[in-house]
ROTI-395246 format. One record per atom (N, C-alpha, C): y, z negated, x; residue number from 1. Coordinates in steps of 0.001 Angstrom, whole numbers, plus 500000, padded with zeros to 6 digits. Atoms other than C-alpha are relative to their C-alpha. Example, Ala and Ser with C-alpha at 12.3 -4.5 7.8 and 13.67 -1.06 7.14 Angstrom:
2
yy,zz,xx,seq
498810,500000,500890,1
495500,492200,512300,1
501200,500000,500900,1
498810,500060,499180,2
498940,492860,513670,2
501090,499270,499230,2
//
This chain:
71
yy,zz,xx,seq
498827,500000,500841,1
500000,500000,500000,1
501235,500000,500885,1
498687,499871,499043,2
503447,500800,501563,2
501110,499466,498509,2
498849,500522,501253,3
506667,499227,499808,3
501442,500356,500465,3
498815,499404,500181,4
509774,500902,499568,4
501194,499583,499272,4
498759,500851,500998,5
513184,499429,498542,5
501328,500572,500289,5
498715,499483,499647,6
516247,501397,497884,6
501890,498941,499812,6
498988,500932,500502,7
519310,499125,497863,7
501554,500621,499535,7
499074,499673,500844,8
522068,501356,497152,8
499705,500429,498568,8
500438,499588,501620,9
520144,502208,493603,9
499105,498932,499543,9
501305,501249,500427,10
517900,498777,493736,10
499227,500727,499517,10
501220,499664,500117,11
515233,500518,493686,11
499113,499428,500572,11
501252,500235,499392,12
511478,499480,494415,12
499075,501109,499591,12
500764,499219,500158,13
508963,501592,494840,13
498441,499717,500761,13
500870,500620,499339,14
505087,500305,495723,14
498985,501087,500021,14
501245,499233,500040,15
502818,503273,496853,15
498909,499549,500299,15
501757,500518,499993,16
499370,502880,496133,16
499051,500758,500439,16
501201,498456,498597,17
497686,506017,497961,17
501046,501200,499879,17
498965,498473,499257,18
498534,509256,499193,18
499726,501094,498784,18
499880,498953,500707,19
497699,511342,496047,19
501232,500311,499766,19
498786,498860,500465,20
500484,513540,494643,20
499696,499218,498262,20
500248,500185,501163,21
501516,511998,491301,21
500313,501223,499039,21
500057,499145,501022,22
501357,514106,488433,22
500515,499596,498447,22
499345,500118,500808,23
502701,512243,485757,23
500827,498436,500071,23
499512,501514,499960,24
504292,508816,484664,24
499947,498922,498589,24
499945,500912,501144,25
503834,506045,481999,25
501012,498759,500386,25
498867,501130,499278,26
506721,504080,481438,26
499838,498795,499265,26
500491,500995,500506,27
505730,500584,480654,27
500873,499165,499237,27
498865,500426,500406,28
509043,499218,480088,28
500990,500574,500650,28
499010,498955,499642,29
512649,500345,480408,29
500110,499435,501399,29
499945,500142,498436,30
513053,500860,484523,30
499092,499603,500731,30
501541,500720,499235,31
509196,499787,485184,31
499040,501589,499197,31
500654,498818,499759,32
507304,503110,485864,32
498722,500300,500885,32
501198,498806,499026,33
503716,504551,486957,33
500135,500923,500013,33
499779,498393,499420,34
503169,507151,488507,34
498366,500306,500257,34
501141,500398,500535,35
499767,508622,487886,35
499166,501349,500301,35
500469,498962,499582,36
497217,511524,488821,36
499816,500450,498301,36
500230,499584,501812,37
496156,513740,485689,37
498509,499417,499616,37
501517,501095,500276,38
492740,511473,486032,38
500545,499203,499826,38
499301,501286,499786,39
495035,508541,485321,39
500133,499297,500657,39
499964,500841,498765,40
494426,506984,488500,40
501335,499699,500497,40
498607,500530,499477,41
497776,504550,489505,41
499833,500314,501313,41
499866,499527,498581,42
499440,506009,492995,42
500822,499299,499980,42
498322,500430,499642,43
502839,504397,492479,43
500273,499154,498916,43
499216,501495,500910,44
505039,501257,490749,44
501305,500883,500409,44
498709,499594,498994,45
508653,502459,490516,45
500702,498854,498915,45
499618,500721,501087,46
510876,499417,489231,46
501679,500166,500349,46
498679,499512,499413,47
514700,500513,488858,47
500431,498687,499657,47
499562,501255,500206,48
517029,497332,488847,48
499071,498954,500469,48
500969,500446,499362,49
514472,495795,490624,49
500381,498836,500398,49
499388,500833,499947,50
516607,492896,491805,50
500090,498807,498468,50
500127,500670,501077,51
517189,491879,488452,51
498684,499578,499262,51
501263,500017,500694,52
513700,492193,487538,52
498717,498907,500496,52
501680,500673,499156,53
511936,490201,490420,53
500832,499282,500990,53
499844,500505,498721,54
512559,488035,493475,54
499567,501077,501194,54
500330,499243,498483,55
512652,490624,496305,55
499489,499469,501072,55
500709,500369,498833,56
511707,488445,498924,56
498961,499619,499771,56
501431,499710,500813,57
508632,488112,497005,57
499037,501019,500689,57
500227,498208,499690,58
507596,491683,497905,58
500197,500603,500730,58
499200,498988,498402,59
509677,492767,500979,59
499480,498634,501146,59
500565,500385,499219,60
507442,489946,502393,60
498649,499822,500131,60
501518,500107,500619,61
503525,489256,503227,61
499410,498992,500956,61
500668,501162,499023,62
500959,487259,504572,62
498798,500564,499654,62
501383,499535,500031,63
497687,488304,505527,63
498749,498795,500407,63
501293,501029,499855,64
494824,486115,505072,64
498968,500692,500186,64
501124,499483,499176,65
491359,486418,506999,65
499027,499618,499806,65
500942,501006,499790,66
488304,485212,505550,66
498889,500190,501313,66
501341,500062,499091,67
485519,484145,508357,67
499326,501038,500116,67
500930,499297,499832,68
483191,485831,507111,68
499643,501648,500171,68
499634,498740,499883,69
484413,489540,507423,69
499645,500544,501566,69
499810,499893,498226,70
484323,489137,511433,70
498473,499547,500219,70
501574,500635,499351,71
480242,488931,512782,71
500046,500546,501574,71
//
């Protein structure tokens, strides 16, 4: 997943693979998928995005490791 944040348009944008979207369902006003014509989700696009969420939420991460992945 790559995360994208435009700040002169507060935009977010969270790609979810490398397909080519093909369409979009808009879930609510300024909260958008983006979507193959198999419906498969590629993309989140949330406009006003600021208003919508805690950005540093999202424009930060933490990667956890379980044990048992590593032999």
């Amino acid at each position: 997943m790559k995360v994208y944040y435009d700040d002169e348009v507060d935009a977010l944008y969270l790609k979810l693979g490398d397909e080519i979207p093909e369409g979009v369902i808009e879930l609510s006003e300024g909260v958008n998928l983006d979507t193959t014509s198999e419906d498969k989700i590629v993309g989140i696009e949330i406009l006003h995005a600021s208003k919508k969420m805690d950005l540093k939420t999202i424009l930060s991460y933490t990667l956890e490791v379980e044990k048992n992945l590593v032999e």
